[in-house]
N, C-alpha and C positions, 0 to 999 in steps of 0.2 A: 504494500500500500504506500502510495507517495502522499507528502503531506506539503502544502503551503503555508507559509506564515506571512499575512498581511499586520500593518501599521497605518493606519488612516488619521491624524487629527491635525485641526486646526491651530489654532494660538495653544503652547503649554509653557508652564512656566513652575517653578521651586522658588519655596520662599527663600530672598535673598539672593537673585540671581541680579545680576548687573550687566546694565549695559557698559560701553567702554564709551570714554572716557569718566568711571565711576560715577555711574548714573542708574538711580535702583527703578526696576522696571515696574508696570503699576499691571494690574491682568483685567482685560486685555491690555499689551501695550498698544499704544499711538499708531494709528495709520504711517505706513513710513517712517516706521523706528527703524535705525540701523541696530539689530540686534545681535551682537559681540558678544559672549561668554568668556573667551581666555579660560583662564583658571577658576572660574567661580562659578561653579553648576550649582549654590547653594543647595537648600536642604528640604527637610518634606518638613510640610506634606507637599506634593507633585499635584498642579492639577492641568488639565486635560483640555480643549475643546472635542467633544465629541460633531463630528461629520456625518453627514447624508450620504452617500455614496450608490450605484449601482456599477455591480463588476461583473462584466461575463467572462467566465471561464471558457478555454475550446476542449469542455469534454463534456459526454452528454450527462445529462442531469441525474439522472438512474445512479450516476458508478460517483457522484460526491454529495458529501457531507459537509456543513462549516457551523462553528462556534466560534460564537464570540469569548473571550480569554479574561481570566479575571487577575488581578494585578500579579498572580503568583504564576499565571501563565496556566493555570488549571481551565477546563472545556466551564464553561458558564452557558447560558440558553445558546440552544440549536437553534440556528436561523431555516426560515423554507428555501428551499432551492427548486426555481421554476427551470423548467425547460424549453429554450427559443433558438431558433435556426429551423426548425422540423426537428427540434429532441436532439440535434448534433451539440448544443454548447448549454451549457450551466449559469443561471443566472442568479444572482444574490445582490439582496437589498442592505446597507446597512444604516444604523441609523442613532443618531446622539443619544437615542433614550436606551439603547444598549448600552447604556454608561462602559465601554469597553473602546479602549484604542486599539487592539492587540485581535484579532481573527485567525481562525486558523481552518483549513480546508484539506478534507483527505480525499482522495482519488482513488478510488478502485480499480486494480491492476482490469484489463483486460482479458479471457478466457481465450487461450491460444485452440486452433483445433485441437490438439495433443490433450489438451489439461479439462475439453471438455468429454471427451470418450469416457463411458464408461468403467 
């Protein structure tokens, strides 16, 4: 089974992160901040914008699965996964009230003729 790991979000930011020339960032920061970190990834708590997204996959819908991740990287709610092309490609919605940046999608190998005989 193959597995993908997606990353979706908006504005994030740790408390005490700075912009450069030592300038403490506000969340969200400024349209048009130059946002510098250097050395100062400051500290948690971390937070997030969560994203709208729609992502198609090119495998058909039947053979994947996706959860959204929760901060420890653990499967959290199974999202649906539609099927569009005629059933050739995988499609997934995702969306800010999944409080989750973090998704992860498995792929079901394909049945060779060999592996499906008898």
């Amino acid at each position: 089974m193959a597995a993908a790991r997606l990353s979706a979000s908006g504005t994030s930011t740790g408390a005490g992160w700075r912009t450069h020339p030592n300038t403490l960032v506000t969340f969200p920061p400024p349209s048009g901040s130059n946002l510098t970190l250097q050395q100062e990834w400051g500290n948690a708590p971390f937070r997030a914008e969560g994203v709208g997204a729609t992502i198609v996959l090119p495998y058909p819908a039947a053979r994947v699965r996706v959860w959204a991740l929760d901060g420890t990287g653990a499967h959290g709610r199974e999202l649906p996964v539609a099927a569009v092309a005629g059933g050739a490609q995988a499609s997934i919605t995702i969306q800010a009230g999944y409080k989750a940046i973090w998704y992860e999608a498995q792929i079901k190998p394909t049945l060779t003729t060999a592996q499906a005989r008898p």
